[in-house]
Each structure stands twice: as structure tokens, then as C-alpha cells.
C-alpha positions in Angstrom: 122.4 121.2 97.2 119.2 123.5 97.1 115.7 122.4 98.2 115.0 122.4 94.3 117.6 120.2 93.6 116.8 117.9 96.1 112.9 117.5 94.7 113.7 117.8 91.4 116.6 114.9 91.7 114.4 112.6 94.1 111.3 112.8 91.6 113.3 112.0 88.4 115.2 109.1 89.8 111.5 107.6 91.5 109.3 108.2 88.5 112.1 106.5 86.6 113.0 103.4 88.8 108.6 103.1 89.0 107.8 101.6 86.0 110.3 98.5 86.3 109.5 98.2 89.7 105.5 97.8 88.8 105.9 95.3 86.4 108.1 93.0 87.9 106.3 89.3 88.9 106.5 89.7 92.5 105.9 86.5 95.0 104.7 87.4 98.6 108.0 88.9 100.0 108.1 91.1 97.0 104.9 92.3 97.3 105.5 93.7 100.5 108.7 95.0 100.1 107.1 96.9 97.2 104.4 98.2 99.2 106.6 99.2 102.0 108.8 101.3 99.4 105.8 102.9 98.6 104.0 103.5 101.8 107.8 105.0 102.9 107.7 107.4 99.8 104.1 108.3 100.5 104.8 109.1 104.2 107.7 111.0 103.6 108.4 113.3 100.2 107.3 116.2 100.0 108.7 116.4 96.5 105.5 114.3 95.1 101.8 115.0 95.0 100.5 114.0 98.4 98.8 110.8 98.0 100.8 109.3 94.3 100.9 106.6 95.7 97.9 106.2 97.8 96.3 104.3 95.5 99.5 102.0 95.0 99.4 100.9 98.6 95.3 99.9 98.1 95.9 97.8 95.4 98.9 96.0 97.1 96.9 95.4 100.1 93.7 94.8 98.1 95.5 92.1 96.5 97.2 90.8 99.4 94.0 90.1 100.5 92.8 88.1 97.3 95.2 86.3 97.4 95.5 85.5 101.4 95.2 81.4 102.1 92.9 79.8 104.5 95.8 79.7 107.1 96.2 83.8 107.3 99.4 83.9 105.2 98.7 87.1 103.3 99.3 87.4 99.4 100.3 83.8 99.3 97.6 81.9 97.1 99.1 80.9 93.5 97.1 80.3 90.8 95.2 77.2 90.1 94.4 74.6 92.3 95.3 76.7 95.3 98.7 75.3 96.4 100.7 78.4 97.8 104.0 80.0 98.6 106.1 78.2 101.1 107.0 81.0 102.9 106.2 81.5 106.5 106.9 85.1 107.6 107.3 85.8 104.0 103.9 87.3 103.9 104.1 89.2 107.4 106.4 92.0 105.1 103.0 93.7 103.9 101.5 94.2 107.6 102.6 97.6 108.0 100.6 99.1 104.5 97.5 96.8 106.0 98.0 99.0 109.8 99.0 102.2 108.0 95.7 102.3 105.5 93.4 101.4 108.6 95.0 104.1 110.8 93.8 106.3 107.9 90.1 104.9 108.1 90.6 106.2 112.3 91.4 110.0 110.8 88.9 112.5 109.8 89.3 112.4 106.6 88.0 108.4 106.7 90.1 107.2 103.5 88.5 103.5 103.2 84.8 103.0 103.2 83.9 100.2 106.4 83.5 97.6 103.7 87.3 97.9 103.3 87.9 98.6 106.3 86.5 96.0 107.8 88.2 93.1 105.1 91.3 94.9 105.6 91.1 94.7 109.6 90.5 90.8 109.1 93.0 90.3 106.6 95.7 91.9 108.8 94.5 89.9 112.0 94.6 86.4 110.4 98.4 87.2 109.5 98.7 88.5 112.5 97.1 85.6 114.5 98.6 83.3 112.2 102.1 84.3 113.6 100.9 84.3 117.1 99.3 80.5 116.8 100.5 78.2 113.9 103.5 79.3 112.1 106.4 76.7 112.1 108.5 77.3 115.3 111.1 75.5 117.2 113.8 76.1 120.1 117.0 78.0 119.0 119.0 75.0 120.6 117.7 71.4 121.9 118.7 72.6 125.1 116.4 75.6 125.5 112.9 74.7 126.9 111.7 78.7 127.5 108.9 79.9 125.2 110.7 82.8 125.3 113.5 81.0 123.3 111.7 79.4 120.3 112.3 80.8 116.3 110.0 81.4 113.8 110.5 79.6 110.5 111.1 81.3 108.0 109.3 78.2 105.3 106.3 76.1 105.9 108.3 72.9 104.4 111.0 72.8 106.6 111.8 74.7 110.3 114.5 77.0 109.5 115.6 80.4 110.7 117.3 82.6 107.1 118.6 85.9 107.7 115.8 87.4 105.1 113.3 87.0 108.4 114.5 89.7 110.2 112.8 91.9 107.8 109.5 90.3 107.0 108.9 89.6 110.6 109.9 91.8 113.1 108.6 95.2 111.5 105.0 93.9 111.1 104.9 93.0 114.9 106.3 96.4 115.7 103.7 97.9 114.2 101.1 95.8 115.3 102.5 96.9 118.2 102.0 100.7 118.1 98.8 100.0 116.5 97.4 98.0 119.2 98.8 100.1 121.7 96.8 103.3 120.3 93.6 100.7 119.9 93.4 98.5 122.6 92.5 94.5 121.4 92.0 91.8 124.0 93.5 89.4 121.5 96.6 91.3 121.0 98.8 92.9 123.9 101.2 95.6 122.5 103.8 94.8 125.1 103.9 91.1 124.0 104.0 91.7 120.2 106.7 94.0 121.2 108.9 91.9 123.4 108.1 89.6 120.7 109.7 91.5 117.3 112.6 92.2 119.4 113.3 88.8 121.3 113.3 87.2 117.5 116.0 89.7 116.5 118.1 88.7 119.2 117.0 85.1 118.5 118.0 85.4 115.2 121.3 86.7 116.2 122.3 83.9 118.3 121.8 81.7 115.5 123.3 83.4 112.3 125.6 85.9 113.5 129.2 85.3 113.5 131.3 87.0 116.0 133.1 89.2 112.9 129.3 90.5 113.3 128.2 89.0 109.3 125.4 86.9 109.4 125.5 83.3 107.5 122.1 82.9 105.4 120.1 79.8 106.8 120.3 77.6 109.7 118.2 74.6 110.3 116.3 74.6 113.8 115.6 70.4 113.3 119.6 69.4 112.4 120.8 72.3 114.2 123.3 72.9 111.5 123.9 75.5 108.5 122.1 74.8 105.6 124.2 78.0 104.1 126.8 79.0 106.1 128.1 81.3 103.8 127.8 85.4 104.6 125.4 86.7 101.7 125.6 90.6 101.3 121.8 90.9 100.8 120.9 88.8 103.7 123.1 91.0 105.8 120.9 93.7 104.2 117.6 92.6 105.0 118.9 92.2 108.4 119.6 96.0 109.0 117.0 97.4 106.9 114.7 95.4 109.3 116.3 96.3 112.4 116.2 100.0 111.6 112.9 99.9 110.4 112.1 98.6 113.9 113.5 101.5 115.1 111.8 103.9 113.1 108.4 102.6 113.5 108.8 103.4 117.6 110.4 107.2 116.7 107.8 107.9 114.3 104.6 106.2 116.6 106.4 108.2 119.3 105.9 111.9 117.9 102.4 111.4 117.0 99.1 111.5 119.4 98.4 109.1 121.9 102.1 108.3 121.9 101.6 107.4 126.3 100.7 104.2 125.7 103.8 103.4 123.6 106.1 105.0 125.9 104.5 103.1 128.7 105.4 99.7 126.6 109.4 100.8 125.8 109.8 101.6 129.7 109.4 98.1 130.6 112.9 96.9 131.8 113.0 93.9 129.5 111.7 95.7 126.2 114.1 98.3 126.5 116.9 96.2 127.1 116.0 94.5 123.6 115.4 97.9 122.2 119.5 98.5 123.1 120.4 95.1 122.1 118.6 95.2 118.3 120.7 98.9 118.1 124.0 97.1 119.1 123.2 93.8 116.9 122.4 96.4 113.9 126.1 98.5 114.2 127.7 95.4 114.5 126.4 94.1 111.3 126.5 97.5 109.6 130.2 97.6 110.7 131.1 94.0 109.6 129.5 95.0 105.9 131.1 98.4 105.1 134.4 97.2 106.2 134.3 94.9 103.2 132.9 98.1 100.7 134.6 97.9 97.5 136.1 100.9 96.0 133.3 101.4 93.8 131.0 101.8 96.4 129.6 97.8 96.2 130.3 94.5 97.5 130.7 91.0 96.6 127.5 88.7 96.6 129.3 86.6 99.1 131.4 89.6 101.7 134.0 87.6 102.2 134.3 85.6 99.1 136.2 87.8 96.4 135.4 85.6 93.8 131.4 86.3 94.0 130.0 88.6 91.3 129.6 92.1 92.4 126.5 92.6 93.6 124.4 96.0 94.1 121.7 95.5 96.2 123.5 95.5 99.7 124.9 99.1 99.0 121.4 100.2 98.4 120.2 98.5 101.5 122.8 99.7 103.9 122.5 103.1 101.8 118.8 102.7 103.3 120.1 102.2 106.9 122.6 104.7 107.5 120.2 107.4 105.9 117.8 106.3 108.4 119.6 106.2 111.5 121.5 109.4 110.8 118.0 110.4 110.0 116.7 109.3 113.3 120.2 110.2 115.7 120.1 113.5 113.8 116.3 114.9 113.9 114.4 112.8 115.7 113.2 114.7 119.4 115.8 114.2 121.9 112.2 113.1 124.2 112.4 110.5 121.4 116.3 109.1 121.5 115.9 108.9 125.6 112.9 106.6 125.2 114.8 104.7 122.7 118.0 105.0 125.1 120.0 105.6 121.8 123.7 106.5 122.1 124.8 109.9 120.9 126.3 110.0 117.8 130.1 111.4 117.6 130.3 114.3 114.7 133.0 111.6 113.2 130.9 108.4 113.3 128.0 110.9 111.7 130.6 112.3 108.7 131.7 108.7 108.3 128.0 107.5 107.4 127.0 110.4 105.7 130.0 109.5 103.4 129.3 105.5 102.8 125.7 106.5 102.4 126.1 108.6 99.8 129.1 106.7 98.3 126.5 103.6 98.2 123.9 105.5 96.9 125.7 106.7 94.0 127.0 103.5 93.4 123.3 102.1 92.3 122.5 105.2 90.5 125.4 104.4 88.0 124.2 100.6 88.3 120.7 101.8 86.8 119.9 101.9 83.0 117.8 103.8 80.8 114.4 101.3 81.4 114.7 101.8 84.9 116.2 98.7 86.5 119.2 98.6 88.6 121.2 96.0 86.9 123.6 93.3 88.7 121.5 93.0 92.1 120.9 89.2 92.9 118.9 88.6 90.6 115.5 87.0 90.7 114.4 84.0 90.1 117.0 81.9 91.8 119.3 84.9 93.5 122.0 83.1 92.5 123.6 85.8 90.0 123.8 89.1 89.2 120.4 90.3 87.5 117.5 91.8 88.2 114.7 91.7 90.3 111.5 93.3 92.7 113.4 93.7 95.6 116.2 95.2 94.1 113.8 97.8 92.2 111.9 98.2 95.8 114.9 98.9 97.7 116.7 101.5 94.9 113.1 103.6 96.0 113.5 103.0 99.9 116.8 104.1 99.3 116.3 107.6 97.6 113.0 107.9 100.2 115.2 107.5 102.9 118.2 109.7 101.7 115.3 112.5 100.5 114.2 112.3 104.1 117.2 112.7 106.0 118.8 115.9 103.4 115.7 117.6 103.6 115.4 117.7 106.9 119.1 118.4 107.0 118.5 120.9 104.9 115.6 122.4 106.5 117.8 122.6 110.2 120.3 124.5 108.0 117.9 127.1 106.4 
């Protein structure tokens, strides 16, 4: 495939799968999932005019901030008498657009005016602080009594830990993280938020993942028992697009300036044993899920239950992952991979993954239809069928962003 090709077949699939995407209701989750789709595609294709979607990630934040409630949540106020979305870490997903748009207020080129910047900055730090303070949290077991062992719940109305939170929660902290580290805050210690994204993978892990490596949906941290025991594709998606997005946001913040600090943070014995153990919790859970890819490239709703619809998402979302850790094993400084202490990847293991990726990849394409949507997903507004729905449109574009990323620069090592 030529460099033309490339642009030409990235741009026609996003300007196609845009328009459904944008006017999809979206609740908080789905807001930030959309924005991170964007801000991913704005970062990263060269195909597209540089900032397409700059004005995109404004709005999402903008409104984000509208709609935050009194407690920090971000984009969780519904209309009328104020009541708002139950969800917990739910609204944490948009954090990275809020960090990414005030590290552009920091460059030269001074993108929001200090009115913005300034609501923005407060916006981010409620959610932020609301994590830190008064989200609903408990011990992963009666028996545990460390701080260092309690979960964040995923809902306000009840203290439960779903598989969906290892993507709205641990990215934002990451990149709090690498924010903070760059500006230092008395309120907020990069090593800390760190330790902290990674400690509630592992958490998380303990209490969802089976030892086949699937995770079951949602267990309850007051019962201490499964309120959905059962091993839902996209759940096991959100789990390793979140992990890998972890992952990425330390290899990117690692190649840019003022990257010391950062490097400082990862060297600590206990973060980078949590670095190693999110990279082995993520290949176990990537391996469990593509050994139960169908032979159209897709997997049941339920992986283990053949009688579940065939659903699409989970291709797209593991599609996402292997593009970008081949993306990250492949290209990223070796400087990079040694701070991360990532394993080398065998020439096999790499074909094998460049293969499912793209075999998962071309499964959605076929999946989507002339308007735009990719059809058959778990489908909004019960995910409880095959449909459509925000986060499926959101991940079909983090998908093609991430496979755009990791064949150009492919391409470019070739060249």
C-alpha cells in the first residue's frame, strides 16, 4: 500500500464514519470516548488538515464543562431539575482532551484565551479532585484494610467495580500524571496519581479476571459477589483499549520535552512493577479474546456463549490495541521501551497481530453501511443487542487512527 493509499483510504472511511458519530445522543462516557477518538485523530493523521478537529475537542470539553455537577463529575448534569448521570468514573473518560487543550494554552502558539483556560483548568481539577476525595470506593475484599487496596466505583448508586472502568479511569489519571509531572501542583503528586491508575488496573484484575484471562462484567464490592458474571466481549475491550492507552500516554509524554520528570516517576521500584504487571494483565486478556475470534473476523456478545448475537465492537477495540502496541513495540525509541521495561516482541507474535488486526479491522468496515454507522455493535440504549451506538461509532475512528498510525510509520521505516 502506497502513502497515497494509505491517506486517501484513512480520510474516506473518517469523513464517512463522522457524521453518525456527531449526532449520536451521547451520555457522559460517550462524550468522552468521542472526544478521545478525536483528540487521537487530531494528534496523529497526517492525512487531514492539521487542526479538523481542533475545534471538535473545544466543544466536547466546552460542554463537558456546562454540564459538570456541583460534585466535579464532568459532563454529567441532565436536563431539568438537575438530577444527573449515575456514573462515577464515567465522566473521568474526557480528562485527557481537558489536559491536552491546556498543554496547548502552555505552547507558543497559546490556543485558548486565559478565560478558557482558566475554566478549563478548574473543570479538569474538580474531576480530578473528585476522584481523589469523594468518589464511592470500598476494599477489594473484607479482608483488605490497606488504602492501597480499595476500588473505585464505577456508579454513585451502588459500590461496584464493572470492567468498562478500566478505561474511563485509569487513562485520565495517567495523564494527570504526565501533566502534573511537567507542571508541578502541590495538590496533585504525579507519582501518586500514577501508582494510582496502575494499582486500580491490578485491582480491577483481582476482581473480574478469570484465570482463562476474560474478564466477567460487574462485581459488587458491598455483597462481594457478581452481579454479571458473564464475560462480555466489549467489556473485555474497554479493558485493553484502556490498558494500552495507559501505555501510550507514558511513550508519547516520554519523547517530548521535559520528559526527566516522568522518567524519574516510572523508575520508582513499585510503579514500574505495575507498569509490567498492566502489560502482562493486557496480553492475557488480548490472548483469552482472539482465541475465541470467529472466522469472520468477530465475536460473540458473550465470548464464551455461542448463542449471543455477533457483535462488532470488540474486533474494533482489540483492532485498536494490537495497532497500538505493535505501534508502540515497533517505533517507539528503544530509550522509551527500557523505561517501560517492555518485552521484545518475536517477528512471529508481531506477524500474528499484524494479521488479527487487520482481519478485525476489515471485519467492521464490511459491518458499516452507507449513512456511516457500523451496524450490529451492542447497541445503545440498553447494550443488550446488536445495534448501534456512540461508542461503537467512536471506536470504528480510534480504530482506523490507530491502524493509520502504526502503517505510516511502517511505511515511513520502509521508504
Amino acid at each position: 500500500m502506497s502513502d497515497l493509499d494509505l491517506d486517501a483510504e484513512t480520510q474516506k472511511r473518517l469523513l464517512l464514519l463522522l457524521p453518525a458519530l456527531l449526532t449520536i445522543q451521547r451520555a457522559s462516557w460517550e462524550q468522552g470516548c468521542t472526544a478521545q477518538a478525536l483528540l487521537e485523530a487530531h494528534q496523529s493523521l497526517a492525512c487531514l488538515p492539521k487542526n479538523l478537529f481542533l475545534q471538535y475537542l473545544y466543544g466536547f470539553a466546552h460542554d463537558a464543562a456546562v454540564r459538570q455537577a456541583d460534585d466535579g463529575r464532568l459532563a454529567a448534569v441532565l436536563n431539568g431539575d438537575g438530577t444527573t448521570d449515575q456514573g462515577a468514573v464515567d465522566p473521568a473518560c474526557i480528562g485527557e482532551t481537558f489536559y491536552y487543550l491546556l498543554d496547548l494554552q502552555d505552547a507558543d502558539n497559546q490556543e485558548l484565551s486565559q478565560e478558557d483556560a482558566a475554566r478549563f483548568t478548574s473543570s479538569v481539577e474538580g474531576m480530578l479532585s473528585y476522584i481523589l476525595d469523594r468518589c464511592p470506593r470500598a476494599p477489594i475484599s473484607p479482608d483488605r484494610t490497606d488504602p492501597a487496596d480499595v476500588l473505585l466505583s464505577h456508579r454513585m448508586d451502588c459500590i461496584q467495580i464493572w470492567s468498562d472502568a478500566v478505561y474511563m479511569l485509569p487513562p485520565f489519571l495517567a495523564s494527570a500524571a504526565v501533566y502534573y509531572a511537567r507542571r508541578p501542583h502541590p495538590a496533585y503528586d504525579p507519582t501518586r496519581l500514577l501508582t494510582m491508575a496502575l494499582r486500580q488496573i491490578d485491582l480491577a484484575a483481582q476482581a473480574l479476571q478469570s484465570p482463562c484471562g476474560l474478564w466477567s462484567h460487574i462485581f459488587d464490592l458491598r455483597t462481594y459477589e457478581f452481579r454479571r458474571r458473564a464475560f462480555w466481549g466489549v467489556g473485555n475491550g474497554w479493558v485493553c483499549g484502556g490498558i494500552v492507552r495507559v501505555l501510550s500516554t507514558l511513550a508519547d509524554a516520554l519523547q517530548g520535552a521535559h520528559s526527566g520528570a516522568l522518567a524519574g516517576v516510572l523508575a520508582v521500584a513499585p510503579v514500574a512493577e505495575l507498569v509490567q504487571s498492566a502489560y502482562r494483565v493486557l496480553t492475557l486478556t488480548l490472548n483469552a479474546c482472539l482465541c475465541r475470534l470467529r472466522p469472520d473476523g468477530l465475536f460473540h456478545n458473550v465470548l464464551d456463549d455461542a448463542a449471543s448475537f455477533v457483535e462488532t465492537n470488540l474486533a474494533q477495540q482489540l483492532s485498536y490495541t494490537l495497532f497500538r502496541l505493535l505501534d508502540l513495540h515497533t517505533h517507539a525509541p528503544a530509550r522509551v521501551r527500557s523505561v517501560l521495561r517492555l518485552p521484545p516482541l518475536d517477528a512471529d507474535t508481531r506477524a500474528r497481530w499484524e494479521r488479527d488486526a487487520a482481519r478485525m479491522h476489515d471485519a467492521a468496515c464490511r459491518k458499516t453501511d452507507r449513512w456511516g454507522f457500523v451496524r450490529d455493535v451492542c447497541g445503545s440504549p440498553r447494550f443488550d443487542k446488536a445495534g448501534t451506538a456512540a461508542e461503537g461509532q467512536a471506536w470504528a475512528i480510534a480504530m482506523e487512527v490507530a491502524r493509520y498510525r502504526y502503517l505510516n510509520a511502517t511505511l515511513a521505516g520502509e521508504s
